[in-house]
C-alpha positions as CSV (number, residue, x, y, z in Angstrom):
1,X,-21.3,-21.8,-63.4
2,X,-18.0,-20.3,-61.4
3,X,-18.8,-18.4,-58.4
4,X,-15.8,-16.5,-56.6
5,X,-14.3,-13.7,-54.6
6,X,-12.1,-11.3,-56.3
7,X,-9.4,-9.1,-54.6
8,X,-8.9,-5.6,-56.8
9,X,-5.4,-4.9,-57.3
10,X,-4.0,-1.7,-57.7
11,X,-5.5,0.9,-60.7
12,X,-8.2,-1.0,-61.3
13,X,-11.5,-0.1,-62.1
14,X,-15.0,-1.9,-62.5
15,X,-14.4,-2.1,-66.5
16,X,-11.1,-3.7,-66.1
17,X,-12.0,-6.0,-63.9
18,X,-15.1,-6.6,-66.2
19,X,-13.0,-7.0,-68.9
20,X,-10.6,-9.4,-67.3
21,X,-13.3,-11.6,-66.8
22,X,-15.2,-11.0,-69.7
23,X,-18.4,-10.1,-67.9
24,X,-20.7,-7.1,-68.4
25,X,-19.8,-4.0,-66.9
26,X,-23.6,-4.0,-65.4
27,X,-23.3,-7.4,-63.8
28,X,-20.2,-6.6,-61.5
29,X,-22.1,-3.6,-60.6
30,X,-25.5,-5.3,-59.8
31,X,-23.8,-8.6,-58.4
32,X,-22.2,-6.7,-56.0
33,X,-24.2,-3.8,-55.5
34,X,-21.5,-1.1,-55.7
35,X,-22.8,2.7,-55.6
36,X,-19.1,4.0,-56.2
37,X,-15.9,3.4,-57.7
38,X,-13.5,0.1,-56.4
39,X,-10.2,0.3,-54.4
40,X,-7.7,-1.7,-53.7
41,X,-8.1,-4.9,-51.2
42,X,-12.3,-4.5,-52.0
43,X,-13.3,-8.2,-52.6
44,X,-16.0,-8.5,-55.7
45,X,-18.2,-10.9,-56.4
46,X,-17.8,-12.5,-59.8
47,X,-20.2,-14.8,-61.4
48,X,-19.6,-16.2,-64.7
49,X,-20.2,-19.3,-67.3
50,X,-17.7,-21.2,-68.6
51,X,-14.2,-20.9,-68.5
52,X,-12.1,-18.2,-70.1
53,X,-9.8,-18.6,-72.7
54,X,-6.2,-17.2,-72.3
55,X,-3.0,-17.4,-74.9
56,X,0.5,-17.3,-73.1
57,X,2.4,-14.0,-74.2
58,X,5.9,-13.2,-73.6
59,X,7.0,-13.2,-70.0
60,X,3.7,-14.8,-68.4
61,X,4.2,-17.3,-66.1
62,X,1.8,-19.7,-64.1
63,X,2.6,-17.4,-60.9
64,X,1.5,-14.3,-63.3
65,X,-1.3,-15.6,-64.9
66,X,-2.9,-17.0,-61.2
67,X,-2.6,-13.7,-59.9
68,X,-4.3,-11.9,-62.6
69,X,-7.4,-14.0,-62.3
70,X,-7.3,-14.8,-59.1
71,X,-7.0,-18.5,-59.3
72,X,-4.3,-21.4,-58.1
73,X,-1.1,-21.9,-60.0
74,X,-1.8,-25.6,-59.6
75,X,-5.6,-25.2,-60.5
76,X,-4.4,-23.8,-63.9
77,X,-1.5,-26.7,-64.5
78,X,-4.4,-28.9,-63.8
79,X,-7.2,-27.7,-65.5
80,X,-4.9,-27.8,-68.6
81,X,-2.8,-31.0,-68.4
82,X,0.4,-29.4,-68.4
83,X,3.4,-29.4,-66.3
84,X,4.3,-25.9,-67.7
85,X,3.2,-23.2,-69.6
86,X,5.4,-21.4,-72.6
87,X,4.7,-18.6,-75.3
88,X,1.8,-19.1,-77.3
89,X,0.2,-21.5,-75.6
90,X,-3.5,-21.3,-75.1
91,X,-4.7,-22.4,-71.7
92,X,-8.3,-22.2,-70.1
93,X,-8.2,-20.4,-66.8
């Protein structure tokens, strides 16, 4: 089980950041007790099993792929075995 703080970025929204995650839209809610919509800079908690599954598209790059889930750029490099990341890769966040 992965337990950790998550900083919303900019336009997102509670089903975004569900989806990004792959987590019910109910559990953010609950886990978190939120009563209204997110902003920018809030810090959710995020629960979830297992690790996610991501494929490398155009233009991604470790830095990129961190931010958008909140993780290390080293922790992904690790976690995966690789030095590097390229287009088409699949890599477990």
């Amino acid at each position: 089980m992965e337990k950790f703080f998550y900083r919303v970025s900019a336009n997102e929204t509670v089903f975004s950041v569900a989806n990004k995650f792959d987590l019910p839209l109910c559990a953010i809610i609950k886990d978190n007790n939120l009563k209204k919509e997110i902003s920018e800079g809030d810090l959710l908690y995020i629960e979830r099993a297992g690790d996610i599954v991501y494929k490398v598209t155009p233009f991604d790059t470790v830095c990129s792929i961190a931010q958008k889930f909140g993780v290390k750029e080293k922790d992904i490099l690790q976690k995966n075995g690789v030095p590097y990341i390229f287009y088409g890769l699949t890599i477990k966040i």
